[in-house]
C-alpha positions as CSV (number, residue, x, y, z in Angstrom):
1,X,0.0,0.0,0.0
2,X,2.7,2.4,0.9
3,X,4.5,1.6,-2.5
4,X,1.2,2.2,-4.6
5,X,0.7,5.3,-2.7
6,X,4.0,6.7,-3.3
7,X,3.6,6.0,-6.9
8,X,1.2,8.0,-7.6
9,X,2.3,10.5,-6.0
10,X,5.4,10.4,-8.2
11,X,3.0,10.4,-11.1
12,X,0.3,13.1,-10.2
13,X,1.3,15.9,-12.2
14,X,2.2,19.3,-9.7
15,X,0.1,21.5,-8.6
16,X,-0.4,25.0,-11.0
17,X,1.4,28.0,-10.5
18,X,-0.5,31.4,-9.5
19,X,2.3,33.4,-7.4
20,X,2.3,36.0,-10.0
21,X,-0.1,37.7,-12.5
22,X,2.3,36.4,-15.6
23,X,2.2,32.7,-13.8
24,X,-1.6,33.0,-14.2
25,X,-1.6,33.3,-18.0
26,X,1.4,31.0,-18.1
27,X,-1.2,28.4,-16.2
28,X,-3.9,28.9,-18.4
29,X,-1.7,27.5,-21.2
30,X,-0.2,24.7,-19.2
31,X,-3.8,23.5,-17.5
32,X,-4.9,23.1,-21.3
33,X,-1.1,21.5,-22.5
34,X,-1.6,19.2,-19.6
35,X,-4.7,17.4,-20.6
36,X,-6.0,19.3,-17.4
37,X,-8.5,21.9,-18.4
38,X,-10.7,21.1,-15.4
39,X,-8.5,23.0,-13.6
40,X,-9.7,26.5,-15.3
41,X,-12.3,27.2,-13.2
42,X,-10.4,27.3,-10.5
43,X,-8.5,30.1,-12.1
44,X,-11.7,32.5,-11.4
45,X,-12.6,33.9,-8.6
46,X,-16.9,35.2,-8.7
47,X,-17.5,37.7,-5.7
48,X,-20.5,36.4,-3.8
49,X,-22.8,38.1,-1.9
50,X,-23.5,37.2,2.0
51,X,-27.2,36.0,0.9
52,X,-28.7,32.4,2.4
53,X,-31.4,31.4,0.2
54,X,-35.0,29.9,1.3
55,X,-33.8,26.5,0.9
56,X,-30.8,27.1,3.5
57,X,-28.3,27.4,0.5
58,X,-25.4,30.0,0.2
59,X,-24.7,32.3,-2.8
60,X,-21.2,31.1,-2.2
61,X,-22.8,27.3,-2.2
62,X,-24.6,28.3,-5.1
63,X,-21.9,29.3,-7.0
64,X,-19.3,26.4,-6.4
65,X,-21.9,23.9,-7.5
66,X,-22.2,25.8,-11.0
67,X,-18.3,25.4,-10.9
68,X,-18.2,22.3,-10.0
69,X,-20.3,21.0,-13.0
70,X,-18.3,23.3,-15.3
71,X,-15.3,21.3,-14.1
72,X,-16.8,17.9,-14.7
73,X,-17.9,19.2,-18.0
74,X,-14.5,20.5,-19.0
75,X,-12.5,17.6,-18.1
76,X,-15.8,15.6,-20.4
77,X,-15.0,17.8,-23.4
78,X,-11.4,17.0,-22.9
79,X,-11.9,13.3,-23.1
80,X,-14.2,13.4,-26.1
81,X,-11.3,15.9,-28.1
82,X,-8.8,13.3,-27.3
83,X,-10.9,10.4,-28.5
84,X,-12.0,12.2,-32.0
85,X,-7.8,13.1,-32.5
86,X,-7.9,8.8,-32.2
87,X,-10.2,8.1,-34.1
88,X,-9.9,10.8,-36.6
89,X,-6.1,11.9,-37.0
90,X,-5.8,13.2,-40.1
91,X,-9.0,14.8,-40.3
92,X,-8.5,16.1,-36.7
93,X,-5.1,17.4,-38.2
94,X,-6.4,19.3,-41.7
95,X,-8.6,20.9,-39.4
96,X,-6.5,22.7,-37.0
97,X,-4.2,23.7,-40.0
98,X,-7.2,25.4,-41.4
99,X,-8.0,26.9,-38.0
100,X,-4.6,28.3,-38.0
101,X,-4.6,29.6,-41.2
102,X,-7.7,31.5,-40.4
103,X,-10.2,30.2,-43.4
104,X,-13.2,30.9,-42.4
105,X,-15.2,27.3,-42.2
106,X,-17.3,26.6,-45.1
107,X,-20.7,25.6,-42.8
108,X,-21.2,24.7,-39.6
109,X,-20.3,21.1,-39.9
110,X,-16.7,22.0,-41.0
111,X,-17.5,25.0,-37.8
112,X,-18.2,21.8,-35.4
113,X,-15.1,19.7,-36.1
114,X,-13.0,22.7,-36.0
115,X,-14.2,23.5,-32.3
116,X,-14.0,20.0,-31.2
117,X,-10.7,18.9,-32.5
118,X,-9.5,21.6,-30.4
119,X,-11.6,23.7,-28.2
120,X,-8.9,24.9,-26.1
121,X,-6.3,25.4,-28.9
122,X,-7.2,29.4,-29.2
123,X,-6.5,30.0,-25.3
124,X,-3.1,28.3,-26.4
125,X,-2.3,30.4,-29.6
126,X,-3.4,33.8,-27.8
127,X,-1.0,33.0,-25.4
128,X,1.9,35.0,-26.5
129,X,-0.2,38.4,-27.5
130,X,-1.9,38.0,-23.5
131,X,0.1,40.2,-20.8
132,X,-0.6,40.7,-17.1
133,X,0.8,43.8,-15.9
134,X,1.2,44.1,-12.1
135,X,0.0,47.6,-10.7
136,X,1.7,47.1,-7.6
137,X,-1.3,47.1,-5.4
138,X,-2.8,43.4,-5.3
139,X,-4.5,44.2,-8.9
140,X,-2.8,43.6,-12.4
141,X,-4.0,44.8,-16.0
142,X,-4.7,42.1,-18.2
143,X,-3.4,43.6,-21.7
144,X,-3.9,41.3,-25.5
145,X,-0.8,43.0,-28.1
146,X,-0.5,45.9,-25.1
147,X,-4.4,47.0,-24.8
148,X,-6.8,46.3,-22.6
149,X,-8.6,43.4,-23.1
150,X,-12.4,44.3,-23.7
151,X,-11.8,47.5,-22.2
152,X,-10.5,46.2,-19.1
153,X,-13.5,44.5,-18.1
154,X,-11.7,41.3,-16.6
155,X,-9.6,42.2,-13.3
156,X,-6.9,40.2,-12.0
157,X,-6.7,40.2,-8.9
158,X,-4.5,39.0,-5.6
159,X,-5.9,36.5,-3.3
160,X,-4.9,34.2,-0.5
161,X,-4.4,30.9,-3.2
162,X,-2.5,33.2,-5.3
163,X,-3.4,35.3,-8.4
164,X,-7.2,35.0,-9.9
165,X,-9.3,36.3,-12.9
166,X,-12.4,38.3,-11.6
167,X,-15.6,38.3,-12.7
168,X,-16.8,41.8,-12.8
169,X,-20.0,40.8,-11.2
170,X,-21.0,44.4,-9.9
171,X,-20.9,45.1,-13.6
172,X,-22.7,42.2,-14.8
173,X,-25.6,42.6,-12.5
174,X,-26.6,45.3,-14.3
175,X,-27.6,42.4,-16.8
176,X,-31.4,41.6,-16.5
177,X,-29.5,37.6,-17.6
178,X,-27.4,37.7,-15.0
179,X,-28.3,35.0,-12.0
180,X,-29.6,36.7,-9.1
181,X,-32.0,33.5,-7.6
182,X,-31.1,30.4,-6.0
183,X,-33.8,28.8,-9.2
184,X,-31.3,30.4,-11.5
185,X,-27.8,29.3,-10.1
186,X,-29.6,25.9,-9.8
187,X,-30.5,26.3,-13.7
188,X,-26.6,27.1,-14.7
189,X,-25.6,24.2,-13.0
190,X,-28.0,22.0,-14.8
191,X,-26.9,23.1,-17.8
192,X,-23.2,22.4,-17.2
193,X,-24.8,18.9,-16.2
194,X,-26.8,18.9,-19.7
195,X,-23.6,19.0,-21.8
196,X,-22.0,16.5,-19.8
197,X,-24.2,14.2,-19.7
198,X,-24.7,14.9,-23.9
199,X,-20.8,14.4,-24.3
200,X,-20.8,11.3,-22.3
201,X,-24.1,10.2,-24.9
202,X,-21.5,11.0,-27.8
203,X,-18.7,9.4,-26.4
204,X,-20.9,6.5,-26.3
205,X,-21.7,6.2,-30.2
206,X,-18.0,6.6,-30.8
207,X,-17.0,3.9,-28.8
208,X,-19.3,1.9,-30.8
209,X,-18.1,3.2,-34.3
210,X,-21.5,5.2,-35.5
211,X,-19.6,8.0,-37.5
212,X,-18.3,7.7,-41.4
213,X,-15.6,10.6,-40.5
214,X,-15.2,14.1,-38.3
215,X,-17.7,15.9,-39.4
216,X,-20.4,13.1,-38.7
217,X,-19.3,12.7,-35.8
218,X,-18.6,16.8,-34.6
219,X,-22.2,17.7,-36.1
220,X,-24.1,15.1,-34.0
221,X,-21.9,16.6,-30.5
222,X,-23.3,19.6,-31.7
223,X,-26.7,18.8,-32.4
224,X,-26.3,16.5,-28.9
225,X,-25.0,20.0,-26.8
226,X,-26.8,22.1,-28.8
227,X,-30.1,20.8,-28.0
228,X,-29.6,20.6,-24.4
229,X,-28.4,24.4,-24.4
230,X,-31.7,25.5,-26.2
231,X,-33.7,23.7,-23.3
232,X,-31.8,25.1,-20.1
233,X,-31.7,28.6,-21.9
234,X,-35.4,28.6,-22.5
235,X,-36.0,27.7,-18.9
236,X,-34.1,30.2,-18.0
237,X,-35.4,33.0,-20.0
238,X,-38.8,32.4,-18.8
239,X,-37.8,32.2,-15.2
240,X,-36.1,35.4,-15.6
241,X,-39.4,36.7,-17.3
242,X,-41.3,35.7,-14.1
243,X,-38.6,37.3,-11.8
244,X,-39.2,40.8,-13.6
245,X,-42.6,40.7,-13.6
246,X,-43.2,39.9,-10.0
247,X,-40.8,42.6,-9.3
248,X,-42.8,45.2,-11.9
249,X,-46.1,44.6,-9.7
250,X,-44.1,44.6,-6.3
251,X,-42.9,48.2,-7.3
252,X,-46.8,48.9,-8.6
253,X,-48.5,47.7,-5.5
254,X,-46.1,50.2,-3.2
């Protein structure tokens, strides 16, 4: 037991580095080189306010469990990329040339098997236009070819784990989309789950061998995901409807 233990410990891979807004980008990249893009969530920190739902549950509850499922669905999308590079290889690798080359896919089949042969590749190729300048008070700039990135809308910031991307949510809730309910964090998380469980459904036919080539096989994930999108987002819509008009006839009856 001690042996098997100490094994894989010599084999888990070590643990990312955040000490310093530059080490932040730099992780980015190597969480996605690493086969380990479950990981990115844990690069952003979402400011939470001290609010305890009706059901007992936290904001800050509320939150991680949408994270969570974004990490479970991450590491899912990474498994099914790996599988379609398998099966697929040099489809998989015309595909990213193209990508790289910029030509704009022809429809959105060619649009799908671009995205899945690589979702992660663009965080990866942005790479070395992306800067994090430190303003010397626990905040950095986040810069793409030396300009603020939309505006400076994302913040990096210092905290006690080490550097983090925040979400400007002060600015977002300004958004009439923008979770405010228990209902509605619940909703985000069931969509995370949706995709999951709509890779794992993929993954299934190709283990059994269903698809001709990539873009059979990238147009049904899509239609898979896609589908399960459309149904959470509806939801959602309409419970955000229902939110706003129980708040317009609170504000009338006053």
């Amino acid at each position: 037991m001690l042996f098997s233990c100490a094994a894989l410990v010599a084999c888990s891979k070590p643990a990312i580095d955040t000490s310093t807004p530059e080490a932040l980008l730099e992780a980015v990249r190597v969480a996605v080189e690493d086969g380990r893009p479950e990981i990115l969530p844990d690069l952003i920190d979402v400011p939470v306010r001290e609010v305890e739902f009706a059901d007992g549950v936290t904001e800050a509850s509320a939150v991680e469990d949408v994270r969570g499922k974004l990490k479970d669905m991450l590491a899912q999308l990474w498994r099914v990329t790996v599988k379609l590079r398998e099966r697929f290889p040099g489809q998989v690798t015309k595909e990213l040339a193209a990508a790289q080359s910029d030509l704009v896919p022809k429809d959105f089949r060619e649009g799908f098997a671009r995205f899945f042969s690589d979702p992660f590749g663009e965080v990866q190729r942005e790479r070395v236009n992306l800067k994090a300048e430190d303003l010397g008070d626990g905040t950095a700039a986040l810069l793409w070819k030396d300009e603020p990135l939309w505006g400076g809308a994302i913040a990096i910031e210092e905290r006690s784990g080490g550097w983090r991307f925040v979400v400007p949510v002060d600015l977002l809730r300004s958004n009439e989309y923008f979770p405010d309910t228990r209902e509605e964090w619940a909703i985000l998380a069931s969509m995370m789950l949706g995709i999951e469980n709509s890779l794992s459904d993929f993954e299934r036919e190709l283990d059994e061998g269903k698809f001709r080539d990539l873009k059979a096989a990238s147009t049904r994930v899509g239609r898979l995901v896609g589908e399960s999108v459309v149904v959470q987002s509806v939801i959602y819509a309409m419970m955000k409807r229902e939110d706003q008009g129980d708040a317009t006839k609170s504000r009338d009856t006053r």
